[in-house]
C-alpha positions in Angstrom: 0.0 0.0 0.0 1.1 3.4 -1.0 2.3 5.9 1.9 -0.2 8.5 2.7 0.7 11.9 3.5 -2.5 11.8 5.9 -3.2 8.3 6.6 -6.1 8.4 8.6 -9.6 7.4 6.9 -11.0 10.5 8.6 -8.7 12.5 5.3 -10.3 10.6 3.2 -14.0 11.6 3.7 -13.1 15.3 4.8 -11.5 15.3 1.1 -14.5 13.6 0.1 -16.7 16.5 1.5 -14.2 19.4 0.7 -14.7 18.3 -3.6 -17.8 18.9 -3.3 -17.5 22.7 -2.0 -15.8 24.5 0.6 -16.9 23.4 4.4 -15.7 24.5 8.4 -14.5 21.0 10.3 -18.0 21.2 11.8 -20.2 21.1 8.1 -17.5 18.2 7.3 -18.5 16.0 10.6 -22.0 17.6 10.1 -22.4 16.1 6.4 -20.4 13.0 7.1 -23.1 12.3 9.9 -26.1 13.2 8.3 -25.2 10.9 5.5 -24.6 7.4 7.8 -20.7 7.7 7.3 -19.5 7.1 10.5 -20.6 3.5 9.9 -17.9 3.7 7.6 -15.3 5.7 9.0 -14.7 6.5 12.9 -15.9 9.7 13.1 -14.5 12.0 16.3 -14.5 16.0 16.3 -11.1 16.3 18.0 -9.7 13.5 15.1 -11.2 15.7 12.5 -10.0 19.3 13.9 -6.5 17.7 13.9 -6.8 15.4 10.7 -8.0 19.1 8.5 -4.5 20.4 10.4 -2.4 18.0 9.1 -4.1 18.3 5.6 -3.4 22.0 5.4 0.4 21.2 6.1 0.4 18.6 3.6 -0.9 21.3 1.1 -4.1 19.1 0.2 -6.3 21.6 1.7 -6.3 25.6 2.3 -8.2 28.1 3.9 -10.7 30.0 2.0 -12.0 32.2 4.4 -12.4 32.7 8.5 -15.5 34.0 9.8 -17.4 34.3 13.3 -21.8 34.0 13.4 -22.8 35.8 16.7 -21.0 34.9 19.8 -19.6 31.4 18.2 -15.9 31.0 17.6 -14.7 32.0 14.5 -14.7 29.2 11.6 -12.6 28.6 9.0 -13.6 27.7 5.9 -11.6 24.9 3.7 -11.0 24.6 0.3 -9.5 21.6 -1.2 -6.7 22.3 -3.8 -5.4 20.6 -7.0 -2.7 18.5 -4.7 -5.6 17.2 -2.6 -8.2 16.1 -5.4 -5.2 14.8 -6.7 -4.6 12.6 -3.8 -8.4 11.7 -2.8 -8.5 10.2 -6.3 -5.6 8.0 -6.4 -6.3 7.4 -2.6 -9.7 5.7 -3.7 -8.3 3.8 -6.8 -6.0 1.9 -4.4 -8.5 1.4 -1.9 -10.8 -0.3 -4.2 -8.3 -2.3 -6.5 -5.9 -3.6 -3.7 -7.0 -6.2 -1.6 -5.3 -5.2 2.3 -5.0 -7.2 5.2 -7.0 -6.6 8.1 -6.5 -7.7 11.2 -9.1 -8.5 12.4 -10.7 -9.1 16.4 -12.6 -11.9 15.8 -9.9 -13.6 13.6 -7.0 -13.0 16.2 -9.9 -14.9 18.8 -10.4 -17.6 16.4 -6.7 -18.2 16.1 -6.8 -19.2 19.9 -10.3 -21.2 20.0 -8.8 -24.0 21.8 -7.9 -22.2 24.7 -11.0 -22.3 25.9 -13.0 -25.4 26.5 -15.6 -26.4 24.3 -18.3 -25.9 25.9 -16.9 -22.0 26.9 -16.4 -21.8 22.8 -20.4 -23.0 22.5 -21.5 -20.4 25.1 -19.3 -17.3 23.6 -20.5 -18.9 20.3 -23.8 -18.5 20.7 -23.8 -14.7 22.4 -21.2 -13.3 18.9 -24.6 -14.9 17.1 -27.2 -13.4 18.8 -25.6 -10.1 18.9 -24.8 -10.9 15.0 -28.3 -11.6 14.6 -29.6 -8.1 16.1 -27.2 -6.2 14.0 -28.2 -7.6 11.2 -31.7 -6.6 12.0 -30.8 -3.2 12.8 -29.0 -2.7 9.5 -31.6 -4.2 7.2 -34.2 -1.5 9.0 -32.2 1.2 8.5 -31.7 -0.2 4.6 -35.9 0.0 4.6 -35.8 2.9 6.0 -32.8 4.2 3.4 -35.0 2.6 0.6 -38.6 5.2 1.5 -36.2 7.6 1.3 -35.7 6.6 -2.7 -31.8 7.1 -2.0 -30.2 5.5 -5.3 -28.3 2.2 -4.4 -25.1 3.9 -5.6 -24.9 5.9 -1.9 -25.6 2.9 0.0 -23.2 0.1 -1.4 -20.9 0.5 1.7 -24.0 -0.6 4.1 -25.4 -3.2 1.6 -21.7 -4.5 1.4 -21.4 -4.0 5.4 -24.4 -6.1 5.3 -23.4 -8.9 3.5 -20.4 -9.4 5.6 -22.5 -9.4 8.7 -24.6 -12.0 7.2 -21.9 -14.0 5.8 -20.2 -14.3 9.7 -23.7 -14.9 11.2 -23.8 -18.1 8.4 -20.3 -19.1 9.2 -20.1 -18.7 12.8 -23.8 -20.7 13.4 -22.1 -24.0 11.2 -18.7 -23.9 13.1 -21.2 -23.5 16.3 -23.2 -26.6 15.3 -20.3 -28.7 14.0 -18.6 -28.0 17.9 -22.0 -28.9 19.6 -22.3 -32.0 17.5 -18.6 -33.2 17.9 -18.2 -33.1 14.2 -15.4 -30.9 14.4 -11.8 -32.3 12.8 -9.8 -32.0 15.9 -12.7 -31.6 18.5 -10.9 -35.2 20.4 -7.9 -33.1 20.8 -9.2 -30.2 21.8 -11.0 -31.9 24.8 -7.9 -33.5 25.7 -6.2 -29.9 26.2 -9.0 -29.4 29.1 -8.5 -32.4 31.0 -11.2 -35.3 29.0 -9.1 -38.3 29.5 -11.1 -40.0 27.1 -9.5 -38.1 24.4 -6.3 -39.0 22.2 -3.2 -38.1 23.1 -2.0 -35.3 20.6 -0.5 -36.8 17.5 2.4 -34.1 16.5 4.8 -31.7 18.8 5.7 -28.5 18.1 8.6 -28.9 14.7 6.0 -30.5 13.5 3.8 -27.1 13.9 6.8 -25.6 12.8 6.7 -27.5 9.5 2.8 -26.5 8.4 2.7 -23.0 10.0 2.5 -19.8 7.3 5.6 -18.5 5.7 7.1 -14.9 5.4 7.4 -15.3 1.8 10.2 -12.9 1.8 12.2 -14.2 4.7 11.3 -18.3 4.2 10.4 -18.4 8.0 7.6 -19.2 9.6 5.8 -16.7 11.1 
């Protein structure tokens, strides 16, 4: 992945906003909100105040104007220049060309399943699938309530592909739940054995043998 002058996704959507026409910090967190983008990105006003900051040093951004309504503080207003559209459009391509890896929460957990005993795995199981379940609710109302709005699909594909991720877990996660609770699972003997079932086969490898199967650094040749 390319280096970013700003690396934070919160660049990305001020950018986003600031092509469209000159905004204050607030409008950009204002219009980000409005339009269901902090699903997307982590929106924080402190984040963004210092995020528009490192922009205008980066020359991607530049003050238009400053101006103060009533009593508030005084705003300034933000342009984004030729360097910065420049940057927000190659910034997009790579994002949607090149796959990235991600590490992610529940993968990191998964990687360490059999510390816990089975039937702890069943019980946390079972709560990552209800609270699956509700979010999938709670997305596929807000898509109904997107779609009496008559938003085009083309502003919602982040939620609809949000959606199918959630949905695509919730499937996943219910079969490697059921193939656990029905003892189906390749390996399942073992895994009782680490917990003390002394019915359970004694493990048949030690640890070069791990060695020997884990992943590679492709560039070093050693395992990870």
């Amino acid at each position: 992945m390319k280096r970013r002058p700003v690396s934070n996704p919160l660049a990305l959507a001020a950018l986003a906003c600031l092509r469209e026409r000159p905004m204050h910090p607030y409008e950009m967190a204002s219009t980000m909100r409005a339009r269901g983008k902090g699903d997307s990105v982590k929106l924080n006003y402190g984040s963004l105040y210092t995020v528009v900051e490192a922009m205008r040093r980066q020359g991607l951004i530049e003050a238009q104007e400053t101006g103060r309504e009533g009593k508030r503080p005084e705003r300034t207003v933000y342009r984004i220049t030729d360097a910065g559209s420049e940057e927000l459009v190659d910034w997009l391509r790579e994002l949607l060309s090149v796959p990235d890896k991600e590490y992610l929460r529940f993968e990191a957990g998964l990687s360490y399943l059999p510390v816990l005993a089975p039937p702890d795995a069943v019980a946390v199981l079972r709560t990552r699938c209800d609270r699956l379940g509700q979010e999938l609710c709670r997305r596929r109302d807000d898509r109904a309530r997107v779609d009496q709005l008559g938003l085009p699909r083309l502003f919602v594909v982040e939620h609809e592909y949000m959606t199918a991720l959630v949905e695509a877990e919730l499937a996943w996660t219910r079969a490697l739940l059921a193939d656990i609770e029905a003892g189906s699972l390749d390996g399942i003997e073992l895994w009782r054995g680490f917990h003390g079932d002394p019915d359970a086969p004694p493990c048949p490898y030690d640890e070069s043998d791990a060695a020997a199967v884990a992943p590679t650094d492709t560039k070093k040749g050693a395992p990870l």
